[in-house]
C-alpha positions as CSV (number, residue, x, y, z in Angstrom):
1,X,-4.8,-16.4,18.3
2,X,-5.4,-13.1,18.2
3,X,-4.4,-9.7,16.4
4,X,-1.1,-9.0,18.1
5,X,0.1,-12.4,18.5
6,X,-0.2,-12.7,14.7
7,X,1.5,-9.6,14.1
8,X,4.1,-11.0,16.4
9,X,5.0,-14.2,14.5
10,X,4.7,-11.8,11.0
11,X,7.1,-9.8,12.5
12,X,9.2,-13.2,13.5
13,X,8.8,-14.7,10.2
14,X,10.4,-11.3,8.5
15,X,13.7,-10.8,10.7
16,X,15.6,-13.5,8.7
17,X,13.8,-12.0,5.1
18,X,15.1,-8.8,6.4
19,X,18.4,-9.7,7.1
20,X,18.7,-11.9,3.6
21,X,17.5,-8.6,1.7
22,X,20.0,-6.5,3.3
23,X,22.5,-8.3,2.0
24,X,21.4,-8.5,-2.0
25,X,22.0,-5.6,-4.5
26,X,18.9,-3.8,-4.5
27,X,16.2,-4.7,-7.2
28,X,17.7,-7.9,-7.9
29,X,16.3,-11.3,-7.8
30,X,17.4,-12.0,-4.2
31,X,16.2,-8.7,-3.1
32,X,12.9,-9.5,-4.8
33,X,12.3,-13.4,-3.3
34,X,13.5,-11.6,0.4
35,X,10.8,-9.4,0.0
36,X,8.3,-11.1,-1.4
37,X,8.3,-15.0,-0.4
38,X,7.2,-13.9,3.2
39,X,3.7,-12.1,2.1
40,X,2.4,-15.8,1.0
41,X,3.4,-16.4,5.1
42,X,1.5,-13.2,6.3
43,X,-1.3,-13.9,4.9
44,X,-1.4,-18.0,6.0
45,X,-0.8,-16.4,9.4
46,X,-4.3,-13.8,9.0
47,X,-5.9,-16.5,7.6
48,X,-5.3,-19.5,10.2
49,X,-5.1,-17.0,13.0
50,X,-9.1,-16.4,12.4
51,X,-8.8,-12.7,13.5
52,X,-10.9,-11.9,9.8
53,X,-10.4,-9.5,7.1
54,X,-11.1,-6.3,9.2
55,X,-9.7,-3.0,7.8
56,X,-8.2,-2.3,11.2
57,X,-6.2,-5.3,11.3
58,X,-4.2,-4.2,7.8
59,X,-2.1,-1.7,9.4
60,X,-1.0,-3.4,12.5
61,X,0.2,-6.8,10.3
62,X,1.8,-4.3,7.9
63,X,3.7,-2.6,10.0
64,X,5.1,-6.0,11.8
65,X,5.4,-7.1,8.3
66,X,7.7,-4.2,7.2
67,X,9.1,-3.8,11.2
68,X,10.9,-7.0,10.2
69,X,12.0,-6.5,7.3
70,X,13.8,-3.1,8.5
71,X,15.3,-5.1,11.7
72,X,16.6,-8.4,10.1
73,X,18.1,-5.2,7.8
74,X,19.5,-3.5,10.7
75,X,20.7,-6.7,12.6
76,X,22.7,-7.9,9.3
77,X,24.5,-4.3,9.5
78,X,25.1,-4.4,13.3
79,X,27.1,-7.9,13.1
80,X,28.4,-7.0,10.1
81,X,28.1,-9.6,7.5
82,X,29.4,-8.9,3.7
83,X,26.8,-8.1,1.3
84,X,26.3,-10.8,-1.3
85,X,26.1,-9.2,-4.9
C-alpha cells in the first residue's frame, strides 16, 4: 500500500468521526472519543501500510486525518441532522 492510498482510507475512516463530532457539544466527552478513537486507526493504518515513519509522510496523513474530520462535519450540517447535546 502506499502513501496516498493510506491517507485515503485515514481520510475514510474519519468522515463518520467527523460527522459524530459535529453533532456533540464541543469539549465534551463525545466530542473528545470523535476525535480521538480514530488516531489509534491512523496509526494501525501507517503501521500495516509499511510506507515507514518518514517525516514527509506526517503531513500528508494529517491532513487526510483532519480533511475528514472537517467533511463528516460538513456533511452532518448539509443533511441536517440535530445536534445531540
Amino acid at each position: 500500500m502506499n502513501l496516498w492510498t493510506a491517507a485515503l482510507l485515514v481520510f475514510a475512516i474519519n468522515l463518520p468521526f467527523g460527522f459524530w463530532r459535529a453533532g456533540t457539544r464541543k469539549l465534551s466527552l463525545a466530542w473528545f472519543l470523535a476525535v480521538h478513537i480514530p488516531v489509534p486507526l491512523a496509526i494501525g493504518i501507517r503501521y500495516f501500510s509499511e510506507i515507514g515513519w518518514q517525516l514527509s509522510s506526517y503531513p500528508i496523513l494529517i491532513a487526510a486525518f483532519f480533511c475528514g474530520q472537517f467533511f463528516g462535519g460538513k456533511i452532518r450540517k448539509r443533511t441536517g441532522s440535530s445536534i445531540d447535546k
